[in-house]
Each structure stands twice: as structure tokens, then as C-alpha cells.
C-alpha positions as CSV (number, residue, x, y, z in Angstrom):
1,X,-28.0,-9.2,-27.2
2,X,-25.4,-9.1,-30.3
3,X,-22.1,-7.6,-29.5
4,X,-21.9,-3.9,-30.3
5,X,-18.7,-2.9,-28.8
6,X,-15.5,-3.5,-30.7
7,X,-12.2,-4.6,-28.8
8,X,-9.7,-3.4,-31.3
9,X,-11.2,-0.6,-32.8
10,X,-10.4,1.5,-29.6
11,X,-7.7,3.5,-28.3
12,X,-5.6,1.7,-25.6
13,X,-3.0,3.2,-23.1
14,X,-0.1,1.1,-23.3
15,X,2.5,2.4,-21.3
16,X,3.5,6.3,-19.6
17,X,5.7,7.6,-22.0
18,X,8.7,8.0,-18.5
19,X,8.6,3.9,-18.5
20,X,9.3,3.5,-22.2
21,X,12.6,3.6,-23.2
22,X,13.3,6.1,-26.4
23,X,16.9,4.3,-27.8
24,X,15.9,0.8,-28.2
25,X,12.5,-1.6,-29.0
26,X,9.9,-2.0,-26.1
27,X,7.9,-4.7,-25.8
28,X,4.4,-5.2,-25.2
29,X,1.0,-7.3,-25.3
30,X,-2.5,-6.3,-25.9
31,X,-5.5,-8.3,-26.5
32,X,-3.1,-11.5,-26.6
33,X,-1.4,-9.6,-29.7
34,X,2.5,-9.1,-29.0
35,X,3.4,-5.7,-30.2
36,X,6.8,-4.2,-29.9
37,X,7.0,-0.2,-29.7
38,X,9.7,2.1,-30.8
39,X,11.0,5.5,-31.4
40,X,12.5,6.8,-34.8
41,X,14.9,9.7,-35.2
42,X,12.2,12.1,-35.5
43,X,10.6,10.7,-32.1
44,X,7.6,9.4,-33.6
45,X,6.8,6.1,-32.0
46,X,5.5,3.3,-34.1
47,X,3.6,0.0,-33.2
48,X,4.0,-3.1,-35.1
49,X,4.0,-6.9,-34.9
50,X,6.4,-8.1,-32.9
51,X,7.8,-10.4,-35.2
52,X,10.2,-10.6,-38.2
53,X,8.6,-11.9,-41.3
54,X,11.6,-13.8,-42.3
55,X,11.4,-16.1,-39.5
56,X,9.4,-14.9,-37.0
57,X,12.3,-13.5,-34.7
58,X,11.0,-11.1,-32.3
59,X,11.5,-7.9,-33.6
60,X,12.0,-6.3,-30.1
61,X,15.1,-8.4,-29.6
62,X,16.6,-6.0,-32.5
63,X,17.4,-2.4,-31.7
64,X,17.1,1.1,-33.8
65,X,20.3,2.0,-36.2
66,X,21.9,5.0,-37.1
67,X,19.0,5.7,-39.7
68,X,16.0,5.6,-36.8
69,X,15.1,2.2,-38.5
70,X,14.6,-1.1,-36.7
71,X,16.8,-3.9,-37.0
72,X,15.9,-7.6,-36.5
73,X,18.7,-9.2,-34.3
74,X,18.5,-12.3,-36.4
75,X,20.1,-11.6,-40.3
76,X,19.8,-7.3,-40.1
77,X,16.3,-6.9,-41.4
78,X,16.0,-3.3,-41.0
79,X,11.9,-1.5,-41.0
80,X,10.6,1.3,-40.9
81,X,8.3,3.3,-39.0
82,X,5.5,2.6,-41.8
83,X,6.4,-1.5,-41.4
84,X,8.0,-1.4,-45.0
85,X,11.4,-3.2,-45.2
86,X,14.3,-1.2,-46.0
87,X,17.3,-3.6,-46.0
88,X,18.2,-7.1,-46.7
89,X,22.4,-7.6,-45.8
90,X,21.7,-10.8,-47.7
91,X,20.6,-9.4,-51.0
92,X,21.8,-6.4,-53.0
93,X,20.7,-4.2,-56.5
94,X,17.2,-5.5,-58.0
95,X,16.5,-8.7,-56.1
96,X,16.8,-6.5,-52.7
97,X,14.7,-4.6,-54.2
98,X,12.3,-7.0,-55.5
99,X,11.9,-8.5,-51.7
100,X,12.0,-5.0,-50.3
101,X,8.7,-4.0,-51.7
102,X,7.2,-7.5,-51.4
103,X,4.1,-7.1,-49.1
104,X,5.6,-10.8,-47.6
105,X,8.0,-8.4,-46.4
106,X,6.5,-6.0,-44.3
107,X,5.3,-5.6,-40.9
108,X,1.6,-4.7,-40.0
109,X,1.9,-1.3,-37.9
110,X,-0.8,0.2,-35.7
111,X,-2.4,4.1,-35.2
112,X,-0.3,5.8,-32.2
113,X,-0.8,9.1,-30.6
114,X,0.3,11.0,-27.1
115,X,-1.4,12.4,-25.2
116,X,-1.1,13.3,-21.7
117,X,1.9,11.5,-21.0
118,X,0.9,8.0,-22.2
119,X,1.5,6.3,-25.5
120,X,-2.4,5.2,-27.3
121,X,-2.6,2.4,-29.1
122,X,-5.1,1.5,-31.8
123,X,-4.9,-2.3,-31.8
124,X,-7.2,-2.6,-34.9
125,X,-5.7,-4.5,-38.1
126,X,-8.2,-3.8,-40.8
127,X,-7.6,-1.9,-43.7
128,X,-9.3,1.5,-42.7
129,X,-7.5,1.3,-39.2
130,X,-5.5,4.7,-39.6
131,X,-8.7,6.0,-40.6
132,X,-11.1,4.8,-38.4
133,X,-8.7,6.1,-35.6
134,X,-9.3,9.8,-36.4
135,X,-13.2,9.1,-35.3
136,X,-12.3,8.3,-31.8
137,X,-10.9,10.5,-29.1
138,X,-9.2,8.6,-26.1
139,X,-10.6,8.7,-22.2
140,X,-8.4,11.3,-21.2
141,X,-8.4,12.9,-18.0
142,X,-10.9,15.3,-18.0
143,X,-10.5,19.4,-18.2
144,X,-10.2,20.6,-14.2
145,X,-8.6,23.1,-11.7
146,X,-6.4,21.0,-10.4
147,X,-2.8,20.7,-11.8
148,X,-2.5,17.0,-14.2
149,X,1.1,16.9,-13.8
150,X,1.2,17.2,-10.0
151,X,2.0,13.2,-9.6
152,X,3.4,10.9,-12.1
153,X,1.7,7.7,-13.9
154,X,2.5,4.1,-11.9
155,X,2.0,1.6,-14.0
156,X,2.0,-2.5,-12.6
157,X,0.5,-5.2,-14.8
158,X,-0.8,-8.2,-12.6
159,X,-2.0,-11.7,-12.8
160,X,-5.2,-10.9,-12.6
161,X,-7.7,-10.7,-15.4
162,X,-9.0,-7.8,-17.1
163,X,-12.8,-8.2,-15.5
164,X,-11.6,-8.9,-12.3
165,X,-9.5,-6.3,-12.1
166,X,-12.1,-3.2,-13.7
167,X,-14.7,-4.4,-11.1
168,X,-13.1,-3.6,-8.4
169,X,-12.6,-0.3,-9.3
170,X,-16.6,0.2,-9.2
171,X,-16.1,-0.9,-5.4
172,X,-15.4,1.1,-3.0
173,X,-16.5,0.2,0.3
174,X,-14.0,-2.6,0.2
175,X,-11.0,-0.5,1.2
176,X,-12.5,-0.3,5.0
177,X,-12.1,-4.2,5.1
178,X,-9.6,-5.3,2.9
179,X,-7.2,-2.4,3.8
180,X,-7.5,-2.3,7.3
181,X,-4.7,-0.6,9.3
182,X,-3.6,1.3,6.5
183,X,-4.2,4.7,6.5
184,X,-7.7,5.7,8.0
185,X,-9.3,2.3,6.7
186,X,-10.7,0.6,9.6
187,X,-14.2,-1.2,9.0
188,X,-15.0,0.6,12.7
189,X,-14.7,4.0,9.9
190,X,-17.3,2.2,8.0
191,X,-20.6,3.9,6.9
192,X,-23.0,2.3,4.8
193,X,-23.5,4.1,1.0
194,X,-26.6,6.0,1.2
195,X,-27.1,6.3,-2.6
196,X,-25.5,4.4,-5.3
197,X,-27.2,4.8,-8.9
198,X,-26.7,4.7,-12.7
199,X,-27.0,8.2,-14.4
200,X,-28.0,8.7,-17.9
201,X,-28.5,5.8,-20.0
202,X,-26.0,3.2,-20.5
203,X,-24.5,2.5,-24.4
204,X,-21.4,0.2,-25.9
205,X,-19.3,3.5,-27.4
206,X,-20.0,5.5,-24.0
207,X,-20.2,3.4,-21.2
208,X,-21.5,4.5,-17.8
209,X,-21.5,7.2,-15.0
210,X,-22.2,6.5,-11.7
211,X,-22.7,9.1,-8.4
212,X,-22.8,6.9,-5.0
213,X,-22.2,8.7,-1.6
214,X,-19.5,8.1,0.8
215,X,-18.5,5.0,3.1
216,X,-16.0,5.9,6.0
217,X,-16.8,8.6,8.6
218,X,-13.9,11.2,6.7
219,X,-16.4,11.2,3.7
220,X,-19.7,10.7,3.9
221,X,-20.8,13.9,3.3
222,X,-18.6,13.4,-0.2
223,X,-20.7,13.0,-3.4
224,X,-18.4,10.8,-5.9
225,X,-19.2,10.1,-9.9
226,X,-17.7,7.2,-11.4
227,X,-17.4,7.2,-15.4
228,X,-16.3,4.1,-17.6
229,X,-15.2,4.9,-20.6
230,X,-14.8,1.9,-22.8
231,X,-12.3,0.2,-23.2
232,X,-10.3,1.1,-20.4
233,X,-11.1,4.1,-18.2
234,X,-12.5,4.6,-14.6
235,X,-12.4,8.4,-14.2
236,X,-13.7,9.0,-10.6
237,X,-14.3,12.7,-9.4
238,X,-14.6,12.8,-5.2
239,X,-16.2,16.6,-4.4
240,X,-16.0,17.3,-0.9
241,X,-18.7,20.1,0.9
242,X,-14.9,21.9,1.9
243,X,-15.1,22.3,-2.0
244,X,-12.3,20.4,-2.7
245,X,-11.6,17.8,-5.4
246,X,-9.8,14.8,-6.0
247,X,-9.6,12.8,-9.3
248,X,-8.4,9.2,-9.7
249,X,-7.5,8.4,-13.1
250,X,-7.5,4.5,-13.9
251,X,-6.9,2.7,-17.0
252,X,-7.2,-1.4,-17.2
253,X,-5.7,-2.8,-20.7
254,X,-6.4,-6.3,-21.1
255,X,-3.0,-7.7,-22.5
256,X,-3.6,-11.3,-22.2
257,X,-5.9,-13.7,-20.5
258,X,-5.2,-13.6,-16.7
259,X,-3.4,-10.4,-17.0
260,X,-4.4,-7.0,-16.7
261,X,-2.0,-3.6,-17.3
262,X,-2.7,-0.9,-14.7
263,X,-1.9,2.4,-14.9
264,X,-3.3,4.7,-12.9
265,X,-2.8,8.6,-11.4
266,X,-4.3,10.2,-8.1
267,X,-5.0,13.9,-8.0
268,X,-5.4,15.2,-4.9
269,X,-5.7,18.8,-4.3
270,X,-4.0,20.6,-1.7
271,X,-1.8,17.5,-1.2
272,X,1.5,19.6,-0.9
273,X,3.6,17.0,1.9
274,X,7.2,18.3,2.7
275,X,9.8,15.8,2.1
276,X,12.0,14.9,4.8
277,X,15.4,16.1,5.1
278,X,17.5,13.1,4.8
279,X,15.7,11.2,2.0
280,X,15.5,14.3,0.0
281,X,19.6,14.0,-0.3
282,X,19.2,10.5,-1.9
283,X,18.9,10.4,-5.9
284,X,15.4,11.3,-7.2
285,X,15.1,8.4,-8.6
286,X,15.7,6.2,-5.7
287,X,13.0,8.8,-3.4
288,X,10.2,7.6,-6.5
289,X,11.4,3.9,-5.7
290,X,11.1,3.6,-2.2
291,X,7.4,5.3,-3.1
292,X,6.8,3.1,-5.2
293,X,7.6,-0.1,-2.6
294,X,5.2,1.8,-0.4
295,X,2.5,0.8,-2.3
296,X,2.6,-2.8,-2.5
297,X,1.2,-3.6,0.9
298,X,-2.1,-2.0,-0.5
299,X,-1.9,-3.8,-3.9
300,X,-0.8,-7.1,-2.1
301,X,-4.5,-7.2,-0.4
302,X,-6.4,-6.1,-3.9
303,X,-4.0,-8.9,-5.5
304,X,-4.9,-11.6,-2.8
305,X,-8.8,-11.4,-3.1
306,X,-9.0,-10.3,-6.5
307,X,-6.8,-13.8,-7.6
308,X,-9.0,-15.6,-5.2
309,X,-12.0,-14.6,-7.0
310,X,-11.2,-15.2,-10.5
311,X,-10.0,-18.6,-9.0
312,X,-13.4,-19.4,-7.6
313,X,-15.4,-17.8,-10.0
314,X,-13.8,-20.1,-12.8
315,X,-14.0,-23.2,-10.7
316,X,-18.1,-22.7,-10.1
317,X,-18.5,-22.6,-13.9
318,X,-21.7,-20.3,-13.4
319,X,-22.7,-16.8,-14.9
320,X,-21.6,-14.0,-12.8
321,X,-25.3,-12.9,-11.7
322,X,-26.0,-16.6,-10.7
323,X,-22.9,-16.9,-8.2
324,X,-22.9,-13.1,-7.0
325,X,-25.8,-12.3,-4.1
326,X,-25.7,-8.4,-4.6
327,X,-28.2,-7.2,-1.7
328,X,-26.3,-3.4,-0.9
329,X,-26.4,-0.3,-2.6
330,X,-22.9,-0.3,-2.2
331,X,-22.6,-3.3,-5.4
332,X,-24.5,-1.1,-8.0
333,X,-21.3,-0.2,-9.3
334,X,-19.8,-3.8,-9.9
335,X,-23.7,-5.1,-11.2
336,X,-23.6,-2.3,-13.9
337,X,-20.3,-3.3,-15.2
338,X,-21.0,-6.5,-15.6
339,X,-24.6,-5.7,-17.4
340,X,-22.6,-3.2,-19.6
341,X,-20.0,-6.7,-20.4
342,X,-22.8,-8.2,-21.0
343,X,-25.5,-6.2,-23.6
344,X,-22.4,-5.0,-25.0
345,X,-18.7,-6.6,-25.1
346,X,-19.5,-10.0,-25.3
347,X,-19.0,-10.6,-21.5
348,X,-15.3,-9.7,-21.9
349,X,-11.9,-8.8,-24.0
350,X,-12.0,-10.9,-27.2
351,X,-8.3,-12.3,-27.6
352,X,-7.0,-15.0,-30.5
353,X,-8.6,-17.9,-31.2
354,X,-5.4,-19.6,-29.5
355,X,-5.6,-18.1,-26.1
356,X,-9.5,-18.3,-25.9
357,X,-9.3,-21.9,-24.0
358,X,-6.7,-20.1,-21.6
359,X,-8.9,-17.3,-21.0
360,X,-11.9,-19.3,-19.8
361,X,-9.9,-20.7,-17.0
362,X,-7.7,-19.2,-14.1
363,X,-4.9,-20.4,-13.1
364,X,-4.1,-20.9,-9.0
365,X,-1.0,-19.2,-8.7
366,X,1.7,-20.1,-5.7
367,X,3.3,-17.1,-3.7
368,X,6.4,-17.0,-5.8
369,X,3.9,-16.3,-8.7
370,X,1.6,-14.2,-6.8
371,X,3.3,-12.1,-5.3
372,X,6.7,-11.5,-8.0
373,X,7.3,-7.6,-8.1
374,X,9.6,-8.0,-10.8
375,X,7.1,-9.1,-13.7
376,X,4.6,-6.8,-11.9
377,X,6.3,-3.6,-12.2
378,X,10.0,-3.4,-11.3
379,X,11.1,-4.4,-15.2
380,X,8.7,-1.7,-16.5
381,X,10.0,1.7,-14.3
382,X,13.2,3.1,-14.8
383,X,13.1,4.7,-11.2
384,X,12.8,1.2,-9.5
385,X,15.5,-0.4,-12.0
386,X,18.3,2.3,-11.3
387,X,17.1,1.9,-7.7
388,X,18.4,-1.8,-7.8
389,X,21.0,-1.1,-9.8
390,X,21.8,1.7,-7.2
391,X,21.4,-0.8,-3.9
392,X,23.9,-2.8,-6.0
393,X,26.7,-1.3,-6.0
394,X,25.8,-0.2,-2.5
395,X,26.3,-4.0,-1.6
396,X,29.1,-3.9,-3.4
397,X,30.9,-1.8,-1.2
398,X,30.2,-1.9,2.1
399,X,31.8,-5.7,2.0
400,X,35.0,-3.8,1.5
401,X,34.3,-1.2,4.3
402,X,33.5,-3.5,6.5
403,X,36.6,-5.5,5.9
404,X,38.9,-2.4,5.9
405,X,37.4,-1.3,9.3
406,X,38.0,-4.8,10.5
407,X,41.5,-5.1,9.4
408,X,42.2,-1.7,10.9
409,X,40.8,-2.5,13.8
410,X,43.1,-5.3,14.1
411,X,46.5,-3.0,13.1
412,X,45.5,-0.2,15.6
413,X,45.3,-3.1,18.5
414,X,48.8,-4.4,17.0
415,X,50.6,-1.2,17.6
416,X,48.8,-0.2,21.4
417,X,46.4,2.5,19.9
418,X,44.4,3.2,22.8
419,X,40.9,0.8,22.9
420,X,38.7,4.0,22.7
421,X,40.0,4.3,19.0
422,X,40.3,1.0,18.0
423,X,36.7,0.6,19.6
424,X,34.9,3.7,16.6
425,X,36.7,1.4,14.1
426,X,34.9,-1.7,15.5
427,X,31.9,0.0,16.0
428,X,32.0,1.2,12.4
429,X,32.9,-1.7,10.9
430,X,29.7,-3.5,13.1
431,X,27.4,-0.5,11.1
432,X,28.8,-1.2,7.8
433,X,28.0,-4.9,8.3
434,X,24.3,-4.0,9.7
435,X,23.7,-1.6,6.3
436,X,24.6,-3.9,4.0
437,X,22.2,-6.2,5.5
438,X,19.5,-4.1,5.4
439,X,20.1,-3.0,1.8
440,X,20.6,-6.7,0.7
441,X,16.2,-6.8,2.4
442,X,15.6,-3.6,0.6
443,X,16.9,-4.4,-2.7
444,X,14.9,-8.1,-2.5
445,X,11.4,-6.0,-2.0
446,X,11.9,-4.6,-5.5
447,X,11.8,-8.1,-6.6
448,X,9.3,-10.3,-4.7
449,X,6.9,-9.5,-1.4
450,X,8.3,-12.6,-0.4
451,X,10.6,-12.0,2.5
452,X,14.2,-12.9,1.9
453,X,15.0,-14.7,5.3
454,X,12.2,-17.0,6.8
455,X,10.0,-18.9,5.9
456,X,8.3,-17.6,2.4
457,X,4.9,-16.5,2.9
458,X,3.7,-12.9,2.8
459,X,1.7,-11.1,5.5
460,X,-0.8,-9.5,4.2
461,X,-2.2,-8.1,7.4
462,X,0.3,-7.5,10.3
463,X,-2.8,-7.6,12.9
464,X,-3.5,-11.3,11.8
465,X,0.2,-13.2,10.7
466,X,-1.4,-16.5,11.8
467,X,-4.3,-16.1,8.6
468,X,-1.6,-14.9,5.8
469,X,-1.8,-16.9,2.7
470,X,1.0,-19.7,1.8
């Protein structure tokens, strides 16, 4: 069937607007397209090409000047929020002028908008692109009971592909396998999915909605619907016979081939957990970091199969329904987003003509690769930055404890204070030593699930070390 569905001429989620930072250039990839984003003095943000038409600098080296513009780092091109070049230190009067208003000088820039928290792109670089935007509304989360600003985005962006990644979203009798010994997920909680079917017809602008029943013994009386909205979204709606709801918002943005954006938001009603005394005195944005690390033992398992997949699946070299044996009720979900691929999207995100070779083949990472938090997430959140940044200078001084307690130690046994006293400053000085160590481990799980002593492989289940990948 011809290809009805458009890649660019959608609205994408590129990044919550609490990752972005406000005073200087962000940048970011979509559809193999580097972008960079910024913020002028009137806090409108602006996406444009990500490179410098004088010669092809990356413009999000640069940074924003005292007039909201932004400056190339290279010779001072200064743009503005419309692409249109404002300055040229090299040139002055009429022939800055002249190049000024030369279209060779300008940027192309794309439709934005906010809305819910996230900055939407329009990737689209045809003439009517500003206009054509207007048509479309973006897959926001949809109007409900329950409070939207209860829990904050997360946002990772993994080396998995776009596909990949989307289909196992329309899967969810996996987590009683591949998350076993987390939480409740236990394959002995296992129940089969009664009823898993397409509602409504299926179209390229409009995607698909899906109801299935439950699989674990907590909620199998649950009745779920699943809707994709293309490009991006996976809204899922779990209501529960108690009457309760929970929403899981998902977005997948295709940046290049091989890697796939996440960003992502779990409402859960009646989820109201009291925080514990002692981590509630430690800087907010250090609580939000340790939650974050919390979550990477889950992801680790998604990451593991999901790369192992795309590995295999590239290496058979056949057409999805000729290597899948889809027998359950339970894969309706994954078959229907591959058919909707398929009839309408040209089996997957278009990309540059240059990346199309690397897009039809998957590359076998190593662990280091893998499993590397710091490409994955830890560069893109401000809470886990400053939460480094914060075990760092942590590190930084408890060298110097411990060596003051030492030395102090050392004087009070000099001058005959009694042992019991020069014993606390021993034992101190033993508990300073013991902290830095473990904040030299924590600080390393905001960069890689590699473990920092050992040997180098992760476990991805604690109940079988002996089978964890290396």
C-alpha cells in the first residue's frame, strides 16, 4: 500500500520543558535532523538547524546575547528567533546589510509550541510548514480526574530503535517475565489475557485503540485501552472494578537510526507514599535523583531484550511477520503496530538519505555501550547533574575529614588523652573513610550500570548472576 502517513509533518515531543535549559542553546536530533533549541528574551523558544551557514559550525556551541539572539561561537554570527541573521562582526554599513538579508544567510527554523510541560516540535521544512502546523493538534494527555502534574516527565533516550522500542509498549504481559523480582512481577502472578482486540478502524492520521484484559493475579479483573497516536504516543488508560484509574503517558521520538527518545509519565491515583524522614532532609533535587537511579534496574531488562531483538531481527534479514510466530491473544497489540507501520508509514521513521544504510542495520553494542547512563539520561536532567555535581564535592571532603580525624587521633594519643576519646575519633575517622566510599559507588551509577569495582558486567537479575550478559 502507498505511504500515507507523513514523518515530518507531525508534532514531536522533544524534550520536558524542566530538562531544557532557558540561558543557553540545547541540542537535539530528530528524524536524523540535528536541531538545536533555544529561548529568547521574551521566552519563546525557537527550533532551527543546527548549523551556521557560514561554515557549518554548530550553532548550539554558541550561546544567547544580551539582545535574546543567538550567537555562533565561531566569528559572532548572531540569529534570530525567525532564523534571519542579525550581525556580522566582520562586516559593517551596507555590505552587512547586503549579507544580512541574503537568504544564504539564514537559518531554516521549525513550528514550536507548549503544552503540557513539553516543548512540540514540527520537524517539517516545506514552505507551508507554519501553516500546515495549525491543522494538527498534538497527542496530549487526555482530559481526566486525576491531577496531570502529580509526577514529573522522565525522559532517557536509548540505543534502541524507534520500532523496537514503540512495540513494546503494546506488550504487556512481558513485565511478569522480564521483570521478575521487582515489584509484584513474578511469572507465578501470571494470568493469561482473556481478550485483546482492535477497536474502531485503524487509519495513518489516527492510528489505533486497543482494550485487552489483565495479566497478573492484582489485575485481571482490569479492563485497559491502549491508543497510538501517530507519531509518537501510547496513551494507556488501566480502569480497575475499585473505580480507580491509572494513565501511563508514553511518547517515542525517533531521533536517529538505532535510537529512540523516551519520555514518559505515570498517573496513578491515590498514589500519595510518605517520604521518609531522613531522605526528605537531602536537597530536592538529589531525592528526584536517587528516584531516578531507581529505575534503571527495570529499564536495564527492557534495554537487554529489546537490543537483542533489533540485533537478531536485523541479522535474519526477513519481514517481521515472517520471523515473529504470534499464537497469543496477548501479541495483538505488537501485530497491529506493525500492520499500522506497514499500510501506512512505510514500515518505519523515514530519516536522510545518508543515514538510510545505518538504519537498516543494528549495531551489537558492548556493555560499556549498553548500558552508559550518561548518554542515556544523566546529561539530559538537571536533578541527576546537580546530584553528581552534589556527590562531588561530597568526595571532596570527606578525604579531609578523614585525614583530620586521623591526625587528631594521632595528637590526642601523643598527649595521654584517655583511649575511649581517642577511640570516637578513630571510629569517626573509619565512617568518614566508609562514606566516601560509598558515595564514590553512588556517584558512578549516575554514569554507567557497570559496577565500579569487579569485574564489568551488569546483573540484570540478582536471582540468576551466573546468566547476566557480558
Amino acid at each position: 500500500m502507498e505511504t500515507q502517513f507523513s514523518w515530518t509533518k507531525q508534532w514531536y515531543p522533544i524534550s520536558p520543558l524542566s530538562y531544557l535549559n532557558a540561558t543557553s542553546p540545547n541540542p537535539v536530533t530528530l528524524l536524523g535532523k540535528k536541531l538545536v533549541i533555544w529561548q529568547d528574551n521574551n521566552q519563546n523558544w525557537s527550533a532551527m538547524d543546527d548549523c551556521c551557514p557560514h561554515k557549518l559550525a554548530q550553532l548550539s556551541l554558541g550561546n544567547i546575547n544580551q539582545d535574546g539572539n543567538l550567537m555562533c561561537r565561531h566569528h559572532g554570527w548572531t540569529f534570530n528567533r525567525d532564523g534571519k541573521c542579525t550581525n556580522i562582526p566582520m562586516l559593517t554599513g551596507h555590505a552587512q546589510e547586503i549579507a544580512c538579508n541574503s537568504l544564504k544567510s539564514h537559518v531554516k527554523t521549525y513550528p514550536t509550541q507548549v503544552l503540557q510541560g513539553l516543548l512540540w516540535i514540527w520537524p517539517d521544512d516545506s514552505a507551508t510548514a507554519f501553516e500546515d502546523c495549525t491543522l494538527k493538534h498534538p497527542a496530549t494527555i487526555p482530559e481526566c480526574d486525576l491531577d496531570k502534574s502529580s509526577t514529573d516527565w522522565h525522559m532517557t533516550e536509548i540505543p534502541v530503535n524507534y520500532t523496537v522500542s514503540v512495540e513494546s509498549s503494546f506488550d504487556p504481559s512481558h513485565a511478569q517475565f522480564l521483570h521478575a523480582g521487582i515489584g509484584y512481577f513474578s511469572p507465578k502472578n501470571a494470568v493469561p489475557i482473556q481478550e485483546f482486540a482492535v477497536v474502531g478502524e485503524m487509519s495513518a492520521e489516527a492510528g489505533f485503540n486497543l482494550k485487552h484484559s489483565g495479566y497478573n493475579l492484582l489485575n485481571k479483573d482490569m479492563e485497559a485501552t491502549r491508543k497510538f497516536t501517530p507519531p509518537s504516543a501510547n496513551t494507556t488508560i488501566y480502569r480497575y472494578a475499585n473505580g480507580k484509574n491509572h494513565i501511563f503517558q508514553l511518547y517515542f521520538v525517533p531521533t536517529q537510526p538505532g535510537q529512540c527518545r523516551n519520555i514518559g509519565k505515570f498517573i496513578v491515583e491515590g498514589n500519595s507514599a510518605k517520604k521518609n524522614f531522613w531522605l526528605a532532609l537531602l536537597p530536592d533535587y538529589f531525592q528526584i535523583g536517587l528516584q531516578h537511579l531507581s529505575t534503571y534496574k527495570l529499564s536495564d531488562q527492557d534495554l537487554t531484550v529489546m537490543h537483542s531483538q533489533e540485533v537478531m531481527e536485523a541479522s535474519i534479514e526477513k519481514k517481521w511477520y515472517k520471523s515473529y510466530f504470534m499464537p497469543s491473544p496477548a501479541d495483538v497489540g505488537i501485530v497491529t503496530f506493525r500492520k499500522w507501520l506497514d499500510a501506512f508509514a512505510g514500515g518505519g521513521p523515514s530519516c536522510p538519505d545518508n543515514l538510510v544504510n545505518s538504519a537498516k542495520s543494528a549495531k551489537d553494542l558492548n556493555n560499556e555501550q549498553l548500558y552508559d547512563r550518561w548518554h542515556r539520561h544523566t546529561k539530559f536532567c538537571p536533578n541527576c547533574r546537580r546530584s553528581v555535581l552534589f556527590l562531588e564535592k561530597i568526595r571532596t571532603i570527606l578525604p579531609k575529614v578523614t585525614g583530620l580525624l586521623s591526625l587528631l587521633t594521632l595528637v590526642l594519643i601523643i598527649i595521654n588523652i584517655p583511649v575511649k576519646v581517642a577511640l570516637i575519633t578513630t571510629i569517626l575517622a573509619i565512617i568518614s573513610l566508609l562514606i566516601s566510599y560509598f558515595v564514590d559507588n553512588l556517584q558512578q551509577q549516575f554514569f554507567s550500570s557497570l559496577p565500579k569495582t569487579g569485574l564489568p558486567i551488569v546483573t540484570v537479575y540478582a536471582d540468576h548472576p551466573s546468566k547476566s550478559l557480558s
